[in-house]
N, C-alpha and C positions, 0 to 999 in steps of 0.2 A: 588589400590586406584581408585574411582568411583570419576568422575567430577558430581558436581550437573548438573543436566540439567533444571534444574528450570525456567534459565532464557532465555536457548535456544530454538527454534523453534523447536516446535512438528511433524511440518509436512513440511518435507524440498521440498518436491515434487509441495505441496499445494502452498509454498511462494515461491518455484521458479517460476512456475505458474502465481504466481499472479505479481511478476517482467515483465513476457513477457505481461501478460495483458493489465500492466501502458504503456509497452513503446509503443505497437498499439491504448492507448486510448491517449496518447498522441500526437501521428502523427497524430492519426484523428483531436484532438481536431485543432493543426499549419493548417491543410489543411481546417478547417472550417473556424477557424477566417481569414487567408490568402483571404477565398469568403464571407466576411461579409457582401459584398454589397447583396448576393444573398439567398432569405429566405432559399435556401437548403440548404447553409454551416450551419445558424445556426439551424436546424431540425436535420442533420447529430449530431451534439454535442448534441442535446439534448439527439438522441435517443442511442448515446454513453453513456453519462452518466449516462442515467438510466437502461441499461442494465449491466454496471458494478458496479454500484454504489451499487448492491444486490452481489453481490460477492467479494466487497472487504469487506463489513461491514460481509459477511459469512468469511473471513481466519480470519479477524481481531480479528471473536469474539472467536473462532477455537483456534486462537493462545494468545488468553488473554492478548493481546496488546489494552487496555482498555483507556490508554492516549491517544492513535492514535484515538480509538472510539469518546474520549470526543472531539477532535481538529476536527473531521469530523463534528459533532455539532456544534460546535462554525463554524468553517471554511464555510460551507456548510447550516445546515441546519437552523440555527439562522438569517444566512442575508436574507435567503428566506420569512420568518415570516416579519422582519424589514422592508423589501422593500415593502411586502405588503401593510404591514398595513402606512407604510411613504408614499406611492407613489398612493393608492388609488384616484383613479378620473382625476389621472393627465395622461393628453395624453402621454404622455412615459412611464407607469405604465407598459405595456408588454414588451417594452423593456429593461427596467430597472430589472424588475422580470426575466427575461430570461437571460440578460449577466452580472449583479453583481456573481448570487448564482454559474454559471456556469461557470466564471474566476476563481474564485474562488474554486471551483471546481476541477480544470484541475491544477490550484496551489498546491491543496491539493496531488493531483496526482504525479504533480513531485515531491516534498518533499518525500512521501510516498515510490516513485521507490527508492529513493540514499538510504532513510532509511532502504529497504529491502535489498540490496546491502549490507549493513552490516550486518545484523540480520543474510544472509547465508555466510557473511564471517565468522563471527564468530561461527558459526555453527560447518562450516566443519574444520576449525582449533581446537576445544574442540574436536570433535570428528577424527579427526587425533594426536592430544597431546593424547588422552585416549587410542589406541590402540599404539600408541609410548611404554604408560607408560606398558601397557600388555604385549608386546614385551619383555619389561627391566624384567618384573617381569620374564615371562618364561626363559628368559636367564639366571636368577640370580636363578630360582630353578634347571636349568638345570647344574647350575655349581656346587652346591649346592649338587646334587646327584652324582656328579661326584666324588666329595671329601666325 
């Protein structure tokens, strides 16, 4: 008997990957805000998050995790539009555009690490039940030829 894998992760290599990703994008992100007086902390997070921000949306779209997609929209790339276009002209317009979209951000990040924490638990538990039930089945034709 075959488990659907429909809803399991295609590419277990890819999302474990992308687990070690979140959790170096998110030590960077604690050591930025930690030097938020000093314009490198927040240049550091910037240039974090647009260098993975093209890699997670590649596993996510890889893995057809499409609600995750929509929530990186909303989460991410909607406040960036809103704060523009709200905060235009106002002397905190760069800094508002810079740590709303990018808390937010790093929010989306952790969320996204525990969720992946599952996706390969449950991963490797279907695919250890599936080779259980293989086992049972060779057993049972092995007894099977026996008699």
């Amino acid at each position: 008997m075959k488990i659907k894998r429909e809803k399991l992760v295609s590419d277990i290599v890819t999302v474990s990957r992308l687990k070690d990703v979140l959790v170096y994008t998110l030590t960077s992100a604690v050591f930025s805000f930690m030097s938020i007086a000093f314009q490198f902390g927040i240049t550091i997070a910037i240039i974090v998050a647009a260098l993975f921000t093209t890699y997670i949306l590649y596993v996510l779209i890889k893995e057809k995790r499409f609600g995750w997609l929509i929530t990186f929209f909303i989460m991410v790339v909607l406040p960036v539009i809103i704060t523009y276009l709200v905060s235009r002209g106002s002397p905190f317009s760069v800094m508002s555009i810079i740590l709303i979209p990018f808390s937010l951000f790093y929010l989306y990040c952790f969320l996204l690490r525990y969720a992946l924490d599952d996706w390969i638990e449950e991963c490797e538990g279907k695919i250890e039940l599936e080779e259980e039930m293989e086992n049972e089945s060779k057993k049972v034709k092995k007894t099977e030829a026996v008699n």
